[in-house]
N, C-alpha and C positions, 0 to 999 in steps of 0.2 A: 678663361680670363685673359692669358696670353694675346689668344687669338683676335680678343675684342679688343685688346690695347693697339696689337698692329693695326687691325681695322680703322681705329680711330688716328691714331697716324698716318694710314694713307690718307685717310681722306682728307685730313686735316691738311695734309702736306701737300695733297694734289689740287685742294681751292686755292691754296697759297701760290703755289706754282704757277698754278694756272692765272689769277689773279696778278701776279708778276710779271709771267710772260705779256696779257694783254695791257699791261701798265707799260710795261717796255718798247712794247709795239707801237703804242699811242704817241709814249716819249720821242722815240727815231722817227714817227712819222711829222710828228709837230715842231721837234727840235728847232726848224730855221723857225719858224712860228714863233716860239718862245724866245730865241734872240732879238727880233722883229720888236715882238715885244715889250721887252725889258729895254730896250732902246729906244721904243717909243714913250715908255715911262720915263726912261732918265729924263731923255727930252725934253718932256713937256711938265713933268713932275719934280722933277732934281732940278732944274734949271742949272743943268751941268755948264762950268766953263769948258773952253778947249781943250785948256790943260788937264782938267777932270775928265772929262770924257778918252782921252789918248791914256790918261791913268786906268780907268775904269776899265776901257776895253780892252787891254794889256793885260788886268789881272783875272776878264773872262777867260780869252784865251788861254792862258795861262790854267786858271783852275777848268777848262774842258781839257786842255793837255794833259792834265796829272791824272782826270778823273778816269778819261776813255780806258786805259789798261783795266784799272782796277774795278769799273764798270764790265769789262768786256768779261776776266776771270769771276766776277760776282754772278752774270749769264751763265756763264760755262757750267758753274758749279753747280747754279739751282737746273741745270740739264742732266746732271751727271748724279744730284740727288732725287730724280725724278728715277732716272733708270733702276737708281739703288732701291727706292720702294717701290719700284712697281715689279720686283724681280720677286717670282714665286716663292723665295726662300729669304726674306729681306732680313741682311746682317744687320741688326738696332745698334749696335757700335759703330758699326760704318754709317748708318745714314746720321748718327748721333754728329760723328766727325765730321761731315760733311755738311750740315747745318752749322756747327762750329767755324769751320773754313768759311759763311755766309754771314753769316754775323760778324768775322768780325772784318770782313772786307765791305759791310756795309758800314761799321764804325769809321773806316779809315775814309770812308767816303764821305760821313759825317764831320770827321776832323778838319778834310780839305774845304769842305764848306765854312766852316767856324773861322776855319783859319781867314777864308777867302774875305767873310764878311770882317772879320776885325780889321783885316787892309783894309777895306772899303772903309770905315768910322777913319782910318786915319786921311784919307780924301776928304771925305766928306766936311761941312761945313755943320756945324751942333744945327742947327736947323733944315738943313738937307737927311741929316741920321732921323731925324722926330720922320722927316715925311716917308721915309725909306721904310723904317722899323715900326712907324703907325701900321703902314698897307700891307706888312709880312703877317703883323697881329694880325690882324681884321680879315688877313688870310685863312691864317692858321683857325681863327676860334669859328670865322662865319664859314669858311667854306670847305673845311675839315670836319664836322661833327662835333664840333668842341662848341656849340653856343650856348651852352652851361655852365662853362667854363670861366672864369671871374682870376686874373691872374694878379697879381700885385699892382696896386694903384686902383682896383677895382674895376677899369672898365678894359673889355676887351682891345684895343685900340689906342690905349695910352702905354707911351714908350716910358 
């Protein structure tokens, strides 16, 4: 019984891993992409002033500064908990801790974003936040697996 829990653990652990790793790889290779990006939205979508735009991209900068550490140890770890279950004798407390150590630097990485965007709402203009927080929804429900998903107000896309 044991034997079939670790089993189910690595494997578990190693689609994850593995599924991370190539989610991370995508991320570092597209990165300038995604700023490109989101700047080409503000642009043409936010109808950002000057001053909003120099605000804006002050507070990317800003949340890529805080995030790279805590991203870079969130890597390291899910490396070091790959080594831990794949080692022939795998300690379930240590890879337990070390799943712990990922979670909760993925929370802290959650925080910095939350945070990020609440700066953002105080930029923003009440009709610049509907266009920002419409296309995050319409994100999250259409292009995450969520389009069953009906969240307050009823449609996927109302802020």
């Amino acid at each position: 019984m044991n034997r079939k829990i670790l089993m189910l653990i690595f494997f578990f652990s190693g689609s994850v891993l593995i599924s991370l790793g190539i989610v991370g790889w995508i991320y570092t290779k597209s990165e300038n992409k995604k700023d490109d990006w989101s700047k080409r939205f503000e642009k043409q979508s936010l109808n950002l002033s000057e001053s909003q735009k120099r605000e804006m991209d002050s507070l990317r900068l800003d949340l890529q500064k805080k995030m790279k550490p805590i991203q870079l140890k969130a890597r390291q770890a899910r490396i070091e908990l790959m080594e831990l279950v794949k080692d022939p004798s795998p300690d379930k407390n240590a890879i337990m801790s070390k799943q712990a150590e990922i979670t909760q630097l993925q929370s802290d990485i959650q925080k910095l974003v939350v945070d990020n965007l609440l700066q953002m709402k105080n930029i923003l203009s009440p009709d610049q936040q509907k266009v920002l927080f419409d296309t995050m929804c319409t994100g999250f429900c259409g292009g995450h697996g969520l389009k069953d998903y009906t969240p307050k107000g009823g449609k996927c896309n109302t802020y």
